[in-house]
N, C-alpha and C positions, 0 to 999 in steps of 0.2 A: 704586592702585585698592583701595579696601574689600572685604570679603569681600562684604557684601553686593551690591557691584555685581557681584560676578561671575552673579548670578542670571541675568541673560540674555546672558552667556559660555555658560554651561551649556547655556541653552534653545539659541539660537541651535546649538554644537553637539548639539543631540538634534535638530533637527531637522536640519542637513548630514547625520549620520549615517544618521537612517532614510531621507531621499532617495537615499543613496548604495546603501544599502541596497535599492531600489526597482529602482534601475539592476540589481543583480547578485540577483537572483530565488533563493531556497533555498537561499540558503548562510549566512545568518544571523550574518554576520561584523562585517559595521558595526552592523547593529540592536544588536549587544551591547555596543559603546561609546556607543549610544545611551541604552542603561538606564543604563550609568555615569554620564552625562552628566544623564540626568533627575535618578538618586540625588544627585547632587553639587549641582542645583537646588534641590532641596529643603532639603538643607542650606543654603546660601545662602540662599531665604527664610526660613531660622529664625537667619538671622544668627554662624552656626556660624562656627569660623575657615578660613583658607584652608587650611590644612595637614590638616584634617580633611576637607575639599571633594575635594581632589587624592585622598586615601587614600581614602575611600570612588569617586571615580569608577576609581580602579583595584581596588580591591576590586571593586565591583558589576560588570565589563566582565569581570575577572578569571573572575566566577562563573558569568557570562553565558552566556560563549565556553566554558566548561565545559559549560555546559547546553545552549546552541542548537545548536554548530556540529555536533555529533553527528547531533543531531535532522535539518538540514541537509543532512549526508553520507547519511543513511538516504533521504532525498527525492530527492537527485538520485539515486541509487541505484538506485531503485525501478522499476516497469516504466514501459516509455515508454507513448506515443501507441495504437502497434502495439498492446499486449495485446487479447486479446478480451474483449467486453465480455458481459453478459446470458447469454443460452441456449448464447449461441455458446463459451462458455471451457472446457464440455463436452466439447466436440469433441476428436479426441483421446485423451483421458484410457480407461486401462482400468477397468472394473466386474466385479463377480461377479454371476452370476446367482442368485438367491435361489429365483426359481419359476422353472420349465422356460417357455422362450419357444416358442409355436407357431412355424411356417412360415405364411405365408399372409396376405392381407389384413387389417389392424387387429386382429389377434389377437397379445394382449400377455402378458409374465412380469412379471418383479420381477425388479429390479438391484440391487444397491448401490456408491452411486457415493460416494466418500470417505464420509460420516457418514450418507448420506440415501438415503433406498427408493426407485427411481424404475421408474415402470410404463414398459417396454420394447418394444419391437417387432422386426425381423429384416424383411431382404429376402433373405437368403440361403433358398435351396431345402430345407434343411432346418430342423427345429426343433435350439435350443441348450437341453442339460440343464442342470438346477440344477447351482451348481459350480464351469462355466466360466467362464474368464475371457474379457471382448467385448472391443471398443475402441468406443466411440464413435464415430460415422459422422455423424450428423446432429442435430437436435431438432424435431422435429413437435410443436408446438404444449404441451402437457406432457410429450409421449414421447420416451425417447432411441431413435433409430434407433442398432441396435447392429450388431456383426459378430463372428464370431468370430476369437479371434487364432489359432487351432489350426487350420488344416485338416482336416476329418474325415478319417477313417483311415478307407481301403477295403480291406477283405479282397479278397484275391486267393486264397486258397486254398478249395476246394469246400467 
């Protein structure tokens, strides 16, 4: 077999491989003897020799699975189905109060929730001072319904 005939040896494997690939979702294992397999096609249509065809599709696979399979471990890694999505990933998380929160119907402060100022609200019976630190309890519409993670302190002495 000529070098050149190997040009759809090659193809034919790039594509086995990225079907196989298809089969096993985010692990990027076979796709990267698929780029071998394309690199080494390319060679072949330029009539390159066979011994350079082999070397390059294990160089390119080589550099591949360097590069992808990482990428791949980070993906399946990552959080499932379950994470919360939108307003909801809030939830949760502690804040500092920026501006003292009233007590009372739609009367709000200022939080800060990792990097961002978010106007806040409370259904606890008392107001929460600048300072404190909330938890997140809810999210109404742009407000975080917050709580405090402290129990107020009640004097007991006259």
């Amino acid at each position: 077999m000529e070098a050149s005939e190997w040009l759809w040896v090659w193809i034919g494997a790039a594509v086995v491989f990225a079907v196989v690939e298809m089969v096993t979702p985010f692990m990027f294992f076979a796709i990267s003897f698929a780029v071998g397999a394309g690199l080494a096609a390319i060679l072949a249509a330029l009539d390159a020799g066979l011994g350079i065809q082999w070397g390059l599709f294990v160089g390119g696979s080589a550099g591949a699975l360097a590069v992808l399979v990482p990428i791949g471990r980070r993906i399946a890694r990552s959080e499932g189905d379950d994470a919360p999505e939108g307003a909801s990933r809030w939830v949760g998380r502690t804040a500092v109060v920026l501006q003292d929160i009233p007590s009372g119907a739609h009367a709000t402060g200022l939080v800060r929730l990792e990097r961002a100022q978010w106007r806040a609200e409370t259904d606890a019976a008392a107001a929460i001072p600048a300072g404190e630190e909330v938890e997140v309890i809810s999210v109404r519409g742009t407000r975080l319904v917050v709580a405090p993670l402290q129990m107020p302190r009640v004097d007991t002495e006259p």
